[in-house]
C-alpha positions as CSV (number, residue, x, y, z in Angstrom):
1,X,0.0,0.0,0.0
2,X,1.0,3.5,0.0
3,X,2.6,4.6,3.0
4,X,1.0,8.5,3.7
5,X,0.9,10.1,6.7
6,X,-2.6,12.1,7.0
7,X,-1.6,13.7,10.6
8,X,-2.8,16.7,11.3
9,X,-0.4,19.0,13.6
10,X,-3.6,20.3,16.3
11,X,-3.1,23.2,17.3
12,X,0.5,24.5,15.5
13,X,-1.6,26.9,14.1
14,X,-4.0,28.4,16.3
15,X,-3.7,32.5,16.0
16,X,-4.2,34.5,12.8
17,X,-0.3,35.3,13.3
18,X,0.5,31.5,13.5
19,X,-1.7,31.0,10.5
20,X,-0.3,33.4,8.6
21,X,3.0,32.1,9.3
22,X,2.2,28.3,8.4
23,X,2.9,29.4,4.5
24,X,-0.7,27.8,4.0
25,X,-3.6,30.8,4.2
26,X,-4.1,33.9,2.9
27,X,-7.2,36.1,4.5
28,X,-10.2,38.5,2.7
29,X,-13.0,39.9,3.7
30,X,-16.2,39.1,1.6
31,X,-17.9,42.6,2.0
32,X,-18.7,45.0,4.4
33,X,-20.7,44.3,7.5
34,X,-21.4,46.4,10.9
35,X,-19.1,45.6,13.5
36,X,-22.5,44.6,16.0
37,X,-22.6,41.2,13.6
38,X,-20.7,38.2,14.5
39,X,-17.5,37.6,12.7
40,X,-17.0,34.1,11.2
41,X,-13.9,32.6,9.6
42,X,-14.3,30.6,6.6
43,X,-11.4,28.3,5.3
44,X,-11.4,27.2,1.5
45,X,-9.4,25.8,-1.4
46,X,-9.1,27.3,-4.5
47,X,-11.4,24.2,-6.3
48,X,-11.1,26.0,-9.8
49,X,-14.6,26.5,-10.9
50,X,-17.2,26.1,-8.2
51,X,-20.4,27.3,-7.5
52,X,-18.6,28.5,-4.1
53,X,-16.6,30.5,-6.2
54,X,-19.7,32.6,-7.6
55,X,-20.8,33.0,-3.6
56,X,-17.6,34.2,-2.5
57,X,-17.4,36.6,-5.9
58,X,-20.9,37.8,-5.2
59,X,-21.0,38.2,-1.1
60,X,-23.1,35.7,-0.5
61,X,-21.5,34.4,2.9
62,X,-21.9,37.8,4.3
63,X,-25.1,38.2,2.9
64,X,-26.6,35.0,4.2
65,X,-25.2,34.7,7.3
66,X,-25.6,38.0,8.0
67,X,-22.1,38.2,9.7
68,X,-18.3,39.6,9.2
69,X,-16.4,36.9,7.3
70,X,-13.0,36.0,6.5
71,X,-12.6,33.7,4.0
72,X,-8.8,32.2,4.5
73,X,-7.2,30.4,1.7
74,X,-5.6,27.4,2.2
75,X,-3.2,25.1,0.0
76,X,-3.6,22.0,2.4
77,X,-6.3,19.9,3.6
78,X,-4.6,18.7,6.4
79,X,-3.3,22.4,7.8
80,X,-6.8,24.0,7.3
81,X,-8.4,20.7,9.7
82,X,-5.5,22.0,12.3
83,X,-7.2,25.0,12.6
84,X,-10.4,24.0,12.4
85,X,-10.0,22.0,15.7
86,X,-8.1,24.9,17.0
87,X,-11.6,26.9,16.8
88,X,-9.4,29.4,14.2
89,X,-11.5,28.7,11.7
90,X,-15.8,27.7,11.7
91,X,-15.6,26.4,8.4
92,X,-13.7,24.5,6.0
93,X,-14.6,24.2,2.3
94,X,-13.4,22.1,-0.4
95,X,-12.0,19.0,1.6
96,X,-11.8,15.4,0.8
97,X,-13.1,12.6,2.6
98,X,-9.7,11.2,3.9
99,X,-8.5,14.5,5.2
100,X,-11.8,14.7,6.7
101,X,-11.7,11.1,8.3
102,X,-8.3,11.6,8.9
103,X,-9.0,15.1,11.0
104,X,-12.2,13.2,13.1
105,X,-10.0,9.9,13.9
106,X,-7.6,12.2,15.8
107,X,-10.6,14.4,17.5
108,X,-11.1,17.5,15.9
109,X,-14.7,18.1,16.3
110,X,-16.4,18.7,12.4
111,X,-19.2,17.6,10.6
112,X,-19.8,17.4,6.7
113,X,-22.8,19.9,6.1
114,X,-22.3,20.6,2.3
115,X,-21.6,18.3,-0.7
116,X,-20.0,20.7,-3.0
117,X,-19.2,18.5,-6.0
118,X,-18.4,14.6,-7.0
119,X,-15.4,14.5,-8.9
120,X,-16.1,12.4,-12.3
121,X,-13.1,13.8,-14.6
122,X,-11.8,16.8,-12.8
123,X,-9.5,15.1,-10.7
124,X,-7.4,11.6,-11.9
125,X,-4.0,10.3,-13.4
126,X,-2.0,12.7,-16.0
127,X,0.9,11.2,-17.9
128,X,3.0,13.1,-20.1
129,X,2.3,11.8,-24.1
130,X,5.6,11.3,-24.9
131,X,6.5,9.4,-21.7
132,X,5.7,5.8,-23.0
133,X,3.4,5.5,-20.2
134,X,0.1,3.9,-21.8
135,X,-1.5,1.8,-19.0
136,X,-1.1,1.5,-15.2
137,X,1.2,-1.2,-15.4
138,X,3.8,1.1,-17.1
139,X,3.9,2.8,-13.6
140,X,6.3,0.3,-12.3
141,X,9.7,1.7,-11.4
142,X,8.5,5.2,-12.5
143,X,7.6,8.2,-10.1
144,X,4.4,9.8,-9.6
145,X,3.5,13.3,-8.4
146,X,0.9,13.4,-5.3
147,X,-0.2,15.2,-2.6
148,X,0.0,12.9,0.6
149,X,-2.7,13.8,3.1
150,X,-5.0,14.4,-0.2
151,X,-7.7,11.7,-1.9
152,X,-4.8,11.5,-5.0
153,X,-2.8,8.8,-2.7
154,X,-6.4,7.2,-1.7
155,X,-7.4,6.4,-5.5
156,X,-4.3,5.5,-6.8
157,X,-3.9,3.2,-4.5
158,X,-7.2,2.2,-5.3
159,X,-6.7,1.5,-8.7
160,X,-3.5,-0.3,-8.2
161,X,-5.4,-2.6,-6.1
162,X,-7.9,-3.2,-8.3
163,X,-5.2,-3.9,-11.2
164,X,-2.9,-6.1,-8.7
165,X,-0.5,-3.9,-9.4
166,X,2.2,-4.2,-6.4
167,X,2.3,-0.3,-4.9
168,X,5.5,-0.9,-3.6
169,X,6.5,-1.4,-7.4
170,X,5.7,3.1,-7.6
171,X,7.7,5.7,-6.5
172,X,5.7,8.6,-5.4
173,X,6.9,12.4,-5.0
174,X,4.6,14.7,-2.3
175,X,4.1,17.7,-4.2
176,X,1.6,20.4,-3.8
177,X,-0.7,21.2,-7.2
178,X,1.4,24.3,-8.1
179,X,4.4,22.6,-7.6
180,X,3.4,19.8,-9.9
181,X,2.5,22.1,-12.4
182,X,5.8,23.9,-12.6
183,X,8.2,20.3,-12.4
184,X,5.8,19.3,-15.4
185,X,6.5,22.6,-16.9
186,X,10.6,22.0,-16.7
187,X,9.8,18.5,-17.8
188,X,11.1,17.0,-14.6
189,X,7.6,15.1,-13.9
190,X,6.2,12.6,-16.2
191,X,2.8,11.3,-14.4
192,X,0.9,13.2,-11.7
193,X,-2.2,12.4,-9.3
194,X,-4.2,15.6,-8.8
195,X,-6.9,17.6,-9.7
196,X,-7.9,20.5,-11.0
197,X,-6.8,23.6,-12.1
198,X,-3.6,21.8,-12.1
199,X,-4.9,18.7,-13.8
200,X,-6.6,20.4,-16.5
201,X,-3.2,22.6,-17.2
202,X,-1.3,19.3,-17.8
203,X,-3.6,18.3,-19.6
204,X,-3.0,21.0,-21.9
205,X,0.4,20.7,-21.9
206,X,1.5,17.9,-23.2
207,X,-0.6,15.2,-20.8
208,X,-3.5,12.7,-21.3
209,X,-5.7,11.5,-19.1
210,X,-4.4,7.5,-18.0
211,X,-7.2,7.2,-15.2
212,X,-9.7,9.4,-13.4
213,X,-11.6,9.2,-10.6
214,X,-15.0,8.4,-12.1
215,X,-13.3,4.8,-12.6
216,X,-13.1,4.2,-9.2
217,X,-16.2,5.9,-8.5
218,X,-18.1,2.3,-7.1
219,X,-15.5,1.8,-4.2
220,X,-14.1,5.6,-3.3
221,X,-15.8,8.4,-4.3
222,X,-14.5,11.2,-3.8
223,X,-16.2,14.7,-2.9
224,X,-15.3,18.2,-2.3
225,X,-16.8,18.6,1.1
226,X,-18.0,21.8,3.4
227,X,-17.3,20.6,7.3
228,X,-18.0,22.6,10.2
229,X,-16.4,23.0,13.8
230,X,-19.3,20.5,14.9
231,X,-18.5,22.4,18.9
232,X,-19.9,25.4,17.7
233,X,-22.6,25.2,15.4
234,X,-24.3,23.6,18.0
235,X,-24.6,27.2,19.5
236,X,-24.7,28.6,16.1
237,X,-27.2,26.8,14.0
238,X,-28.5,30.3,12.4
239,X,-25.1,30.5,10.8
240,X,-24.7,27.4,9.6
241,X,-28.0,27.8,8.0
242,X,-26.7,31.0,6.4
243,X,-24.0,29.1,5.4
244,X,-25.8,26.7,3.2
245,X,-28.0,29.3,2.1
246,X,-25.0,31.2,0.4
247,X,-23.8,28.2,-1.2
248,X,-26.9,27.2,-2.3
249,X,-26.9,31.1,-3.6
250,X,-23.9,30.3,-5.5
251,X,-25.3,26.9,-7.5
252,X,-28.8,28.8,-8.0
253,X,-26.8,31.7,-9.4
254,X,-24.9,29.3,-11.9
255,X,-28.1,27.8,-13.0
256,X,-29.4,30.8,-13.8
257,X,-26.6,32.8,-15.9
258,X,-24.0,30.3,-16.5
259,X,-21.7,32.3,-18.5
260,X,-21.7,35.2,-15.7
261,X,-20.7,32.9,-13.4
262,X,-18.7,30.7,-15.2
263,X,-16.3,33.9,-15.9
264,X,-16.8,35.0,-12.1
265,X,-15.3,31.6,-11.0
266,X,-12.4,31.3,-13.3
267,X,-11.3,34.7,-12.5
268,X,-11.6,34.1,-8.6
269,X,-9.6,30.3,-9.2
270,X,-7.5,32.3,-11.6
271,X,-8.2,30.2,-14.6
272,X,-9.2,30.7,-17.9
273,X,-12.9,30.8,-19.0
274,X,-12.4,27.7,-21.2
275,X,-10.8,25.6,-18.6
276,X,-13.7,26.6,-16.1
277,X,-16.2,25.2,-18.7
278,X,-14.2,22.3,-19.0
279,X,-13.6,21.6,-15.1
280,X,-17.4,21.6,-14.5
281,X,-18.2,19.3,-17.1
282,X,-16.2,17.1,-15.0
283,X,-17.9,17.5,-11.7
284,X,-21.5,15.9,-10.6
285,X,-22.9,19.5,-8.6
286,X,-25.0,19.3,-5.7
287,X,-28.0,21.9,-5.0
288,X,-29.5,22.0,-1.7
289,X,-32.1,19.6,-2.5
290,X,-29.2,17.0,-3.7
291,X,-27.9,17.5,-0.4
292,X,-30.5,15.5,1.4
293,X,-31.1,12.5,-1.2
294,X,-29.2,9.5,-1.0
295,X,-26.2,10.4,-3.5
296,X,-25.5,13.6,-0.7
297,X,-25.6,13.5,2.6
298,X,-28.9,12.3,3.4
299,X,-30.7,13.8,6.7
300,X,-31.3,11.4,9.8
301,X,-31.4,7.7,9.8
302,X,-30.8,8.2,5.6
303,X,-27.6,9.4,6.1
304,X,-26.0,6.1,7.2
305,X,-26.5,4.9,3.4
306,X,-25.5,7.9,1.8
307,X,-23.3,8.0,-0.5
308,X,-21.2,11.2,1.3
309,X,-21.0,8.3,4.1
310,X,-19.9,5.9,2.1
311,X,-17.0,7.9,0.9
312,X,-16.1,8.7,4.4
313,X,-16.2,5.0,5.6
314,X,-14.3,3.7,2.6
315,X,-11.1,6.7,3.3
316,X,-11.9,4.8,6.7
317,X,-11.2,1.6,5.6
318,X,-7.9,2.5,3.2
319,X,-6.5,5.0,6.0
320,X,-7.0,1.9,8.2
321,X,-4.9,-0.7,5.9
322,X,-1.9,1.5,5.4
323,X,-2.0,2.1,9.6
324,X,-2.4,5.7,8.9
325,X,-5.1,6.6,11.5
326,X,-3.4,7.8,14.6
327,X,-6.2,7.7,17.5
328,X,-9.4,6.1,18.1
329,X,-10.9,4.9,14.5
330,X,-14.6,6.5,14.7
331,X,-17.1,3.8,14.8
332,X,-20.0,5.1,12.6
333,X,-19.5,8.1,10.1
334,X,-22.9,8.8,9.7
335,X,-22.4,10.1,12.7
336,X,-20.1,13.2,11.0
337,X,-22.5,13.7,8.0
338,X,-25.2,16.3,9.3
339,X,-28.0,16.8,6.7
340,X,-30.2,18.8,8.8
341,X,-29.4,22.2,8.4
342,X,-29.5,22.0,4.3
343,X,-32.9,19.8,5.3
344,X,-34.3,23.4,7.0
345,X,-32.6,25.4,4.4
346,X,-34.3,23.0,1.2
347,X,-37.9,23.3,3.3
348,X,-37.5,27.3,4.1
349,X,-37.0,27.4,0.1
């Protein structure tokens, strides 16, 4: 198996300062707000195009929750789940499910609350063309780019398995997505795990697609996911609502003038317009109703079945056979899946 190490360092980063100095987060408001409201920090990853990207564009978070918030940008899943345990942040966008299940097994107190997007296409396997890699048995004795604490180690692993391809037969090479996409750029990387923007810009560099994560799909799926410092929505269950309500803002805006917001969210992921359009015809989207049906997160005794769930126990399971869950393995993750506030939100609309 790959041997990745998803542990989260609790509490490193726990002031703004410290935050700021972890290299990882860069802080904005999202419009102006009397000081009288509540302020509330919301951590994210720049997806590429998103629906969240049209709510953070437009306001929305501010809007909705009717509160001060800082959206903080963050290039690792792992660092961002630090400070979500460490109360620095309320929110956490754009996380996948081993990260997640990585962050609950060692106690930091979140709940998924918002399905952003299945990946289908956007995220998978780019080889370079002229590599001579043409199947996933060519990976033997070659070296693949990843990001370890990410889903890429989690479904390549997956596929190997599935192949019987020995892992121990791949090198791999932790690299964050911009750092990918520069090595592949001085030719010094000839496959990568990842998704996008970076996978689509390899892609159009010289790459093909060898795998993606649709072809795994049946036994991890893998989502972008919305979790929430689980300690303090339960005092704060207005926000959170406000919360799903702007993202829900965002998808309803998309829906209703596409190419506005397709142009809002590749300027705020800093992409072009064309590789927006091609990054969302990669992604299944969730709306607010999706979030409560059995491919989202469900809403009481549903959500033990749902698929979110089931992406969270099967990270479980993989995190668990490469002996990379440090701390108590939760028991049941239906019990971090919390449809209930998009359940108020879709009945309210």
């Amino acid at each position: 198996m790959i041997k990745v190490q998803y542990a989260l360092t609790v509490g490193i980063c726990v002031s703004t300062l410290a935050l700021a100095g972890c290299g990882s987060s860069t802080t904005k408001a999202t419009g102006s707000t009397p000081t009288h409201e509540p302020t509330v920090v919301i951590g994210y990853e720049n997806n590429g195009a998103d629906p969240e990207m049209v709510a953070i564009a437009r306001g929305y978070f501010s809007k909705y929750m009717h509160a001060k918030v800082e959206l903080r940008y963050f290039s690792s899943g792992p660092a961002s789940l630090a400070a979500l345990g460490s109360g620095a942040l309320q929110f956490m966008t754009g996380i996948g499910n081993p990260p997640a299940v990585a962050a609950i097994a060692q106690g930091v107190p979140l709940q998924v609350v918002w399905a952003q997007e299945r990946y289908t296409t956007d995220e998978g396997l780019v080889v370079r063309k002229s590599s001579g890699i043409h199947s996933l048995s060519d990976l033997k004795g070659k070296q693949v780019a990843l990001v370890v604490g990410s889903t890429s180690p989690f479904e390549l692993d997956t596929a190997l398995t599935q192949n019987h391809i020995p892992t121990s037969s791949v090198s791999f090479n932790n690299m964050s997505p911009p750092s990918m996409v520069a090595a592949w750029e001085r030719g010094q990387i000839d496959a990568a795990y990842v998704w996008d923007p970076a996978f689509g810009t390899m892609l159009q560099n010289g790459g093909r697609a060898l795998m993606y994560d649709q072809n795994v799909y049946t036994t991890a799926p893998i989502f972008n996911l919305a979790v929430v410092n689980s300690t303090w929505a339960k005092t704060h269950s207005s926000l959170v609502n406000g919360f799903i309500e702007a993202e829900q803002a965002g998808y309803a805006y998309y829906k209703a003038h596409p190419q506005t917001a397709i142009a809002e969210m590749a300027k705020e992921a800093g992409i072009t317009v064309s590789l927006a359009k091609t990054e969302l015809s990669g992604y299944q989207l969730y709306n607010v109703q999706d979030q409560v049906g059995s491919l989202g997160l469900g809403v009481g005794s549903s959500a033990s079945s749902s698929l979110v769930t089931k992406s969270l126990s099967s990270a479980l399971k993989y995190l668990e056979t490469i002996h990379s869950v440090t701390g108590s393995p939760p028991s049941n993750m239906a019990n971090y899946v919390n449809g209930s506030y998009a359940a108020a939100v879709a009945k309210k609309s």
